[in-house]
N, C-alpha and C positions, 0 to 999 in steps of 0.2 A: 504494500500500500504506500502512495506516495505522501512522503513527512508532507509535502504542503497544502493539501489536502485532507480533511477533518476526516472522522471517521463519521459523523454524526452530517455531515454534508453527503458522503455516498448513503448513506442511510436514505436521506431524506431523497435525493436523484433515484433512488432504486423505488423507492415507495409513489413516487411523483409517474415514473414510469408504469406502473402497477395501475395506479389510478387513470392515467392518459388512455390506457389498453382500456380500462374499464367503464371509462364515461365515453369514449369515442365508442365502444359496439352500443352507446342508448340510443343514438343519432345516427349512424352512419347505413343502418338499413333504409334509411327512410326513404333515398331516392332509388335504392334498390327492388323497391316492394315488386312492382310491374313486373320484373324479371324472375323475382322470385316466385309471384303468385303463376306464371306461364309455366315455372317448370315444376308444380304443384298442381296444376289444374285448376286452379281457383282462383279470384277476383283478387284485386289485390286490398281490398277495403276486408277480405277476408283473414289477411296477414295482421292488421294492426291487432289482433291478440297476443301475437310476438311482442308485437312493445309494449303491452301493458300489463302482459305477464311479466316481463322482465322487471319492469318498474314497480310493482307491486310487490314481487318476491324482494327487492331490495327492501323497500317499506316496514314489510311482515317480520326480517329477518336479523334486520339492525341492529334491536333492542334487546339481544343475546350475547351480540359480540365482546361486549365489557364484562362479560360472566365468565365468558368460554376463554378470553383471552387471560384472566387469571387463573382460572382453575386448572387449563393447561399450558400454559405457555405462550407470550406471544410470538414467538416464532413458528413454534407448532401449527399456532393458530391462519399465520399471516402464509405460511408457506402451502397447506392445506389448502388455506381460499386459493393461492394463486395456482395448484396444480387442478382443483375443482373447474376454476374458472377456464382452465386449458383445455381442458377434459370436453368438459362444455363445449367449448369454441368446435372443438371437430365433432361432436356429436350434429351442430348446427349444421357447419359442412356436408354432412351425409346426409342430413333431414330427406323422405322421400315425400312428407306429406303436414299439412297443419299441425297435426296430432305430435308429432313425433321431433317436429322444430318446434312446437309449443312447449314441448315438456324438456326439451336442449335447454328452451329460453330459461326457462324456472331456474333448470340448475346452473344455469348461468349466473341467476340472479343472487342463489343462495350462496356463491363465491364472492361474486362483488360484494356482500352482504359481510360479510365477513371482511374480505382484503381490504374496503376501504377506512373502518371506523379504527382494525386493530392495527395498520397502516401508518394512521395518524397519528395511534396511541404508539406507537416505535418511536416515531420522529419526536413528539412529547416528553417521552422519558431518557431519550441519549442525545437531547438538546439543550445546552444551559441556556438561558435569559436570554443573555450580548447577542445569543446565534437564534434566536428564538423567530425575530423577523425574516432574515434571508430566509429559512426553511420552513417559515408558513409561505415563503412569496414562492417558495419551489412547488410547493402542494399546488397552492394555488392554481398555477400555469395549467392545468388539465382540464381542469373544470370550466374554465375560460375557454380555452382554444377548440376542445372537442366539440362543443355543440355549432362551433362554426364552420370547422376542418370537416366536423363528419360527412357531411351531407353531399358537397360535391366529392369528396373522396369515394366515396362510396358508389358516385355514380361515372366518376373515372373506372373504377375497379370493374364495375359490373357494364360497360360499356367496351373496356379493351381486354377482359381478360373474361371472367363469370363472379354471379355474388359470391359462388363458393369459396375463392382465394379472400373476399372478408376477413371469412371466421379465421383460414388457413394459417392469415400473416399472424393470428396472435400465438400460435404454438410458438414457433421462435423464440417471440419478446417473451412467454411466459416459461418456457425450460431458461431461457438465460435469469430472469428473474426469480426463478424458484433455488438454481445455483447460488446465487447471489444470497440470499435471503437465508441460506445456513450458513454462509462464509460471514454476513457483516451482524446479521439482526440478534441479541443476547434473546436467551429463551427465558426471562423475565416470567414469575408467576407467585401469584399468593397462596401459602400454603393454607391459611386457616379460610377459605374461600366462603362464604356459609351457602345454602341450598338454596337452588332457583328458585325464582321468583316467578312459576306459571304461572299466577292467576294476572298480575302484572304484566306481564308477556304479553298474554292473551288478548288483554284488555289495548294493552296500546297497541299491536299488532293490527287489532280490528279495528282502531280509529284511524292508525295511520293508511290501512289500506282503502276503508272508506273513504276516508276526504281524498284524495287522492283519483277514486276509480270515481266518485261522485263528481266532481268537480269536471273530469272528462268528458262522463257524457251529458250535464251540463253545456261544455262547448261544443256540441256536435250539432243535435236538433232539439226541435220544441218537445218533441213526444218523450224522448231520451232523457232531455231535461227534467219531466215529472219526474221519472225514476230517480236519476242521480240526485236533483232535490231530498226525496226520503233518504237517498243514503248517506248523504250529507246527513241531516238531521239525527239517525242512526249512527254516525260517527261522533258526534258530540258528545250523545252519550256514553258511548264506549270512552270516548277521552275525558268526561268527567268523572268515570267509574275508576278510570286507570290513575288520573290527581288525585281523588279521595284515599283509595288503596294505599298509594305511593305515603301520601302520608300518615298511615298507619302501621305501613311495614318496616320492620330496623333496616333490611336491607332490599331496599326493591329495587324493580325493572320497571321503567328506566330510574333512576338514581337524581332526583329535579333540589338536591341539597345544593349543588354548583349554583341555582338561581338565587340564593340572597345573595351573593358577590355580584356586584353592582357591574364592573363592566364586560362579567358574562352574560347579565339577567340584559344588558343594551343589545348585543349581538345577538340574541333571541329574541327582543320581543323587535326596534326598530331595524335591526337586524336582517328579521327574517321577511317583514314586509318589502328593505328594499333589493332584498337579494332575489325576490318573488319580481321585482318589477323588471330586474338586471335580467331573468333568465327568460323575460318575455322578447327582450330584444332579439335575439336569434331565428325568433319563429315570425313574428312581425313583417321584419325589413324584410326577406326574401320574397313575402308575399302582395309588397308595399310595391317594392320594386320589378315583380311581375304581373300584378292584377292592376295595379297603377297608375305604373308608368308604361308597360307593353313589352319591357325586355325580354329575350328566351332568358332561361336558368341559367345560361354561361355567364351572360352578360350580368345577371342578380348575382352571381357568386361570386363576381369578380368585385363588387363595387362592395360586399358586406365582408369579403378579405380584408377589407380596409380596419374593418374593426379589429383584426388578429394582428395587422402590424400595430395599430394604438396600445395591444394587451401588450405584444414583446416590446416597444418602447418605452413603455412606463415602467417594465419590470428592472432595468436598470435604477431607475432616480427611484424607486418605494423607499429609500431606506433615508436617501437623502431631503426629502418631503419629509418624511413621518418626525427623520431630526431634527427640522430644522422650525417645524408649526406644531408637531404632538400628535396625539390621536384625534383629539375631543376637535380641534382645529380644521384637521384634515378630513376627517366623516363629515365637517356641516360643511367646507368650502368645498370640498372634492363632489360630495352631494347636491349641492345647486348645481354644479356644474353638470352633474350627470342629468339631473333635471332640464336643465334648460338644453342640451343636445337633444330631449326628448320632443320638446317645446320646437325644436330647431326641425325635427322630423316630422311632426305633424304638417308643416308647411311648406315643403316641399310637393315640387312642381312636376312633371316632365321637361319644361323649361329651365329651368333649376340648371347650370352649368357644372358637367361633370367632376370638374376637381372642386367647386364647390363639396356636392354631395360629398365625395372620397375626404377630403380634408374633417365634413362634421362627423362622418364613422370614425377618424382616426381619434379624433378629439375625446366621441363616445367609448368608445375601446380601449383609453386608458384612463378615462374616467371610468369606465368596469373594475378593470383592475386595478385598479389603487386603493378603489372602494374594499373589492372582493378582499385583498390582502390586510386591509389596515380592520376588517371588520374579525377575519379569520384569525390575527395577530390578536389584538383586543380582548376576544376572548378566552383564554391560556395566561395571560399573563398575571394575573393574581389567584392563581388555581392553585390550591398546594396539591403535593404530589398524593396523596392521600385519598380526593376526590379526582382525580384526571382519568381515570376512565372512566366515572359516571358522566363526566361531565363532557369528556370526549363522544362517549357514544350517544349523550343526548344532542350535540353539537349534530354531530352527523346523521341522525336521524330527523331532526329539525332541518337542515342543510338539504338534506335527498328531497324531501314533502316539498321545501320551496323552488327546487329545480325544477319537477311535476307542476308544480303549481303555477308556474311562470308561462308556461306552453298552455293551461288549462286558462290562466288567467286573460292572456293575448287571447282568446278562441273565445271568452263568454265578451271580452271589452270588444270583438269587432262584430258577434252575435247583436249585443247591446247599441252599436251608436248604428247596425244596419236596420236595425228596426227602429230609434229615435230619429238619425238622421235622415234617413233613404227606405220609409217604411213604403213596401210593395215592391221595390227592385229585385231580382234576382241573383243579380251579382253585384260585388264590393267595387266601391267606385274611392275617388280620391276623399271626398269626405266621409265615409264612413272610416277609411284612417287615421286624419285628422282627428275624430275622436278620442280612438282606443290609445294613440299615442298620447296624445293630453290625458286618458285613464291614467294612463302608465305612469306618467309624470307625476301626474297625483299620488297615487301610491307610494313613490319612492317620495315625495316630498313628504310624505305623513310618517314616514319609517326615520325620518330623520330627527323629527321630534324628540324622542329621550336622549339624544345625543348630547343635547343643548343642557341636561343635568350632569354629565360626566364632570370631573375636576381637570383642572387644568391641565396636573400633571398627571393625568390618567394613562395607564401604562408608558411611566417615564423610563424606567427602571430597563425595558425591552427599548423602546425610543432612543432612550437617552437625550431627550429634548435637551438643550441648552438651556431651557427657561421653565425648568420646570421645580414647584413650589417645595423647597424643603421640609419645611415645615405643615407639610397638607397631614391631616388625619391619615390613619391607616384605612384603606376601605376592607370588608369582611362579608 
């Protein structure tokens, strides 16, 4: 291993890589469906159970991984998800029929379900403070780039080559990363672990799969909508059943003791709204810029690339920002800014000059990421080591809900302004975008609200602000 190079830097590059594999197969079928459904025999609106199995088994599967990652090991744990989720990958490959790529998808899901929370909790525990941001901003980077990268990737792959090489290219990255992953990750576990916590489980499992599956076919059609309504509603309760429990049991699933700490309980509650409004962008512009403006897909995936160079250009200066304004600073300035890009999309034209467009995706894209990073920072940094896997895997169970919910959210805001704006049309016209975009905005401007109670010197200590208050109370 090279002296200039941390040990706890390949940690997190290895884990980053894990994660890129992992959020890139939720997106990357989607322009493949057509192809796939031909060599199935079926429609391709018959496929979208692939993605919402997958997505769901992540959901259902989440709020186990901080149990199973002490009780056996996290390397055990994290090396398992990634040869499951391999396993998976070519099982997808061979699929000859819905059925049998359905239930590939599942146990795909029950991989990622695993590799990503106990993933995290690696990089958490073999990262001091000072290194705490670069290697949340390394996580980061996947969850950004895949839902952009996937889609024409996907339809490069399945246009020069077949879907099948997909699934094919993750064996590679995932035999080198399962190598990897006994040579660098310590097999970390607790010995006095105490007994699951099914009824817990259970309870948030079914909310979080409800809100989730409910909210979908909310944005599909009206009729669809009654159902997912009730299951919505059926979700609440299952997640009101799952808080009351939580706080009766010594040790439950999920573990919601992380939320009195003040600038974990921000990354959760305004947090997770604007990270819901973040992960709507990806699903929006592709459809802004084709139902729109009139472009073919090459043309729409080339001008919202724009956003994935914004994400890699801000990835350099996250550290130099965060030093030089703090947290509390950078979430409300970085936050209008991502707002008002959104503000800047809704008014867009066909007219609109092309490196105009190109220049406000770049602007947006690292307004994503600065956000994404200083919010994902944020939270961890006054965690004792004690609670960081409750608090870890409630992190990314709440984090997984809002990426679902981003795409579900984009799909009920353009439902919504075509029946206020443009009620009796057929099809999405330029103002029914104008809408859902101004939704969006709002949303993420409402998510930035508790930000404005954080202190000054709110995660100074990981920042290392220049200006930050010595004398502030300790937050707990």
């Amino acid at each position: 291993m090279p002296s200039t190079v941390p040990k706890s830097s390949l940690i997190a590059f290895l884990v980053a890589g894990a994660f890129f594999m992992e959020n890139l197969d939720g997106t990357v079928i989607a322009t493949s469906l057509p192809a796939m459904a031909r060599s199935f025999g079926v429609q391709p609106v018959d496929l979208n159970i692939g993605m919402s199995a997958y997505m769901l088994t992540l959901a259902i599967f989440i709020p186990a991984s901080g149990w199973m990652a002490d009780r056996f090991g996290a390397r055990t744990i994290f090396a398992s998800a990634v040869a499951v989720f391999t396993l998976a990958s070519v099982f997808c490959a061979i699929s000859e029929g819905v059925l049998s790529f359905t239930l590939a998808r599942v146990l795909q899901g029950m991989g990622g379900a695993m590799m990503v929370p106990v993933g995290r909790l690696v990089v958490l525990r073999n990262t001091s403070k000072t290194e705490l941001m670069r290697a949340i901003a390394t996580l980061t980077w996947p969850a950004l780039s895949a839902p952009i990268l996937g889609p024409p990737l996907g339809g490069f792959i399945t246009t020069y080559a077949s879907w099948h090489w997909i699934f094919i290219l993750n064996v590679p990255i995932g035999i080198v990363a399962l190598a990897l992953s006994f040579w660098l990750i310590p097999n970390d576990r607790t010995g006095d672990r105490p007994s699951f916590d099914w009824i817990g489980f259970l309870f948030t499992s079914l909310a979080c799969a409800g809100l989730m599956y409910g909210l979908e076919l909310i944005g599909q059609s009206a009729q669809q909508g009654i159902v997912g309504a009730a299951i919505l509603v059926a979700s609440l309760v299952f997640g009101a059943a799952a808080w009351r429990h939580a706080g009766r049991h010594p040790h439950p699933v999920p573990d919601l003791s992380a939320v009195s700490i003040q600038t974990f309980a921000v990354t959760m509650k305004g947090g997770s709204l604007f990270r819901t409004a973040v992960s709507a962008v990806p699903f929006l512009l592709p459809l802004l810029l084709q139902l729109g403006f009139g472009l073919d897909p090459f043309q729409a995936g080339l001008y919202v690339l724009a956003l994935f160079a914004g994400n890699l250009g801000m990835k350099p200066l996250t550290s130099l920002v965060l030093r030089s304004f703090g947290f509390r600073t950078t979430l409300i300035g970085n936050g209008l800014l991502f707002v008002a890009t959104m503000v800047a999309c809704a008014f867009l034209t066909p007219a609109t000059p092309g490196w105009i467009i190109a220049a406000l995706f770049v602007v947006s894209g690292a307004a994503r990421s600065m956000q994404f990073t200083a919010i994902n920072t944020l939270a961890f940094v006054d965690v004792p080591q004690p609670k960081m896997a409750g608090a870890n895997m409630l992190f990314s169970l709440i984090q997984q809900i809002t990426f679902g919910l981003g795409i579900a959210v984009g799909a009920v805001a353009l439902r919504f302004a075509d029946s206020v704006a443009t009620p009796g049309t057929e099809t999405l016209g330029l103002v029914d975008f104008r809408y859902a975009f101004l939704i969006i905005g709002a949303l993420g401007l409402i998510g930035l609200y508790d930000s404005l109670g954080l202190p000054r010197d709110a995660g100074a200590v990981v920042s290392r602000h220049r200006h930050r208050e010595s004398a502030a109370a300790p937050r707990t």
